[in-house]
C-alpha positions in Angstrom: 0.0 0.0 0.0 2.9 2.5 1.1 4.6 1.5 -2.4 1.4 2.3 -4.2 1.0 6.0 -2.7 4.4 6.2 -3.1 4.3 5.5 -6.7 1.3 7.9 -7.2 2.0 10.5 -4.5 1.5 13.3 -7.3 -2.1 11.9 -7.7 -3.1 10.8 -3.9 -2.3 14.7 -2.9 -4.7 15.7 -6.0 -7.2 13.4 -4.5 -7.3 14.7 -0.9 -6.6 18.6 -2.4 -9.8 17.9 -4.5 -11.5 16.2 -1.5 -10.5 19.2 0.7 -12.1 21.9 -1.3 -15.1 19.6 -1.5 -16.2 19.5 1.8 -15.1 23.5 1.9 -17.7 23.8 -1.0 -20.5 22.6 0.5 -20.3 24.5 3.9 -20.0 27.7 1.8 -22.7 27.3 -0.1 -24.9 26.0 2.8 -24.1 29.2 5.0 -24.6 31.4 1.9 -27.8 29.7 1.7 -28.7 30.5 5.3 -29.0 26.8 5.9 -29.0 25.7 9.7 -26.4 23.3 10.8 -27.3 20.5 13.6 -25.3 21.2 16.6 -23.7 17.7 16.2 -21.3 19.4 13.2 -18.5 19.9 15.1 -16.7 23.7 14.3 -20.2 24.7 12.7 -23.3 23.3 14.0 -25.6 25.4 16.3 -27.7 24.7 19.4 -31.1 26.6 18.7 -34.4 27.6 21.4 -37.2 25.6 19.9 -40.4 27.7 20.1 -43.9 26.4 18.9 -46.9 28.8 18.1 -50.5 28.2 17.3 -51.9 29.4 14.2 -55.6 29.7 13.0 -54.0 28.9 9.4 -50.9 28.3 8.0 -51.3 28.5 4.4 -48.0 28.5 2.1 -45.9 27.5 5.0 -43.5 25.4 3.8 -40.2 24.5 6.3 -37.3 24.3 4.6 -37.1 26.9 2.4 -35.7 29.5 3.8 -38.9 31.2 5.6 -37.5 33.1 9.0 -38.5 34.1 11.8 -37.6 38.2 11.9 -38.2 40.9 14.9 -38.2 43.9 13.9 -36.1 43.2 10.1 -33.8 41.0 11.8 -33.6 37.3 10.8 -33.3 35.6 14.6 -34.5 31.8 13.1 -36.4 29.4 10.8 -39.2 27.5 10.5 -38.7 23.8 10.7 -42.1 22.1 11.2 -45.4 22.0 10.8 -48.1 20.2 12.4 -52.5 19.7 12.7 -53.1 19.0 15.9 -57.1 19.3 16.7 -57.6 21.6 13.7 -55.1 24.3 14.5 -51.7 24.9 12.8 -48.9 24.2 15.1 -45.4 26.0 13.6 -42.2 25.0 15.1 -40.0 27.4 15.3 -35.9 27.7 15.8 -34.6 30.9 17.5 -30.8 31.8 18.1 -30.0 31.4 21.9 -28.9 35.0 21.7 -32.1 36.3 21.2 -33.7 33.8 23.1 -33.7 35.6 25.8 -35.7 38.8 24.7 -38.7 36.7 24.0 -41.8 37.2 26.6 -44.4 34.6 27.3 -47.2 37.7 26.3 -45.4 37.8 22.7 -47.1 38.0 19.6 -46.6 36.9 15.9 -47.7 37.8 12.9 -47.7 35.4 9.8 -46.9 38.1 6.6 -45.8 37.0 2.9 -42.4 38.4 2.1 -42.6 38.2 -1.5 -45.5 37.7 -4.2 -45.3 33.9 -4.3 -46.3 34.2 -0.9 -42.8 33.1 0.5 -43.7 33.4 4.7 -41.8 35.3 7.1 -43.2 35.4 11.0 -42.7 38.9 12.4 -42.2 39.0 16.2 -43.4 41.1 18.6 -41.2 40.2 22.0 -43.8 41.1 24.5 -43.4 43.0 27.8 -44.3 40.4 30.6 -42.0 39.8 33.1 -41.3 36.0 32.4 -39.5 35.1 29.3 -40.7 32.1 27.2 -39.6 28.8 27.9 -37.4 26.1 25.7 -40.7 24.2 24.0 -43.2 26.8 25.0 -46.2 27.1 23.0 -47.4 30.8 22.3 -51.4 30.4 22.1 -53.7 30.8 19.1 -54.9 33.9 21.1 -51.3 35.9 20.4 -51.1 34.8 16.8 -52.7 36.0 13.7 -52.6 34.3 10.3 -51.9 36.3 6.8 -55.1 37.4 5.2 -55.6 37.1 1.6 -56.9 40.4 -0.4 -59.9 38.0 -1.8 -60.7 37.4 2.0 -60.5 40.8 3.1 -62.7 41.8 -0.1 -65.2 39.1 0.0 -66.3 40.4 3.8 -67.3 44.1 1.7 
């Protein structure tokens, strides 16, 4: 084996070179694509707050493609999942543990379209109550409010 890599050393260091910028590819191009890494990546994976809210709706929710959670402009997570339970839409949510904190168990959300193809964004309001929100909290139907289509709004005239 040593006498083979010996023979070929030109093309074995090609091989791990090529190998190299490989794996450097593909961690560039998932960060550029805002992609969130499991915390079990060593050197790059994350620990995120997982946060779950009630909606009446969640029509053109789709995890996994890039929709955010923003307060105030700022991208602080994703959306990773979501579930019917008993009729109502249940999103969970990822936060960054930095902003973690600034959440408020009286917080509100607001389910808006970012672009025309109605690519979702949930804008956070952190709340004001004294006790911040929990790891696996639920924020209630009550503090949540789905997007509402023109033809909706319209069709109530």
């Amino acid at each position: 084996m040593t006498r083979a890599i010996r023979e070929h050393l030109r093309d074995f260091l090609a091989i791990l070179g090529l190998t190299a910028a490989a794996i450097i590819s593909v961690f560039v191009i998932l960060s550029g694509q805002k992609a969130s890494i499991p915390e079990w990546v060593p050197l790059f994976g994350s620990d995120r707050f997982e946060l779950k809210a009630e909606f009446a709706t969640a029509q053109s929710v789709t995890p996994g493609q890039g929709q955010s959670i923003d307060i105030a402009g700022i991208r602080v997570g994703d959306l990773t999942r979501v579930e019917l339970e008993d009729g109502i839409a249940v999103v969970t949510m990822e936060v960054d543990h930095k902003y973690a904190d600034l959440i408020h168990e009286d917080a509100s959300l607001l389910l808006r379209p970012k672009t025309g193809l109605n690519d979702m964004v949930i804008q956070m309001n952190l709340g004001e109550g004294p006790e911040t929100v929990e790891e696996g909290a639920t924020i209630p139907l009550a503090n949540t409010q789905p997007n509402v289509n023109p033809d909706e709004f319209l069709a109530t005239l």
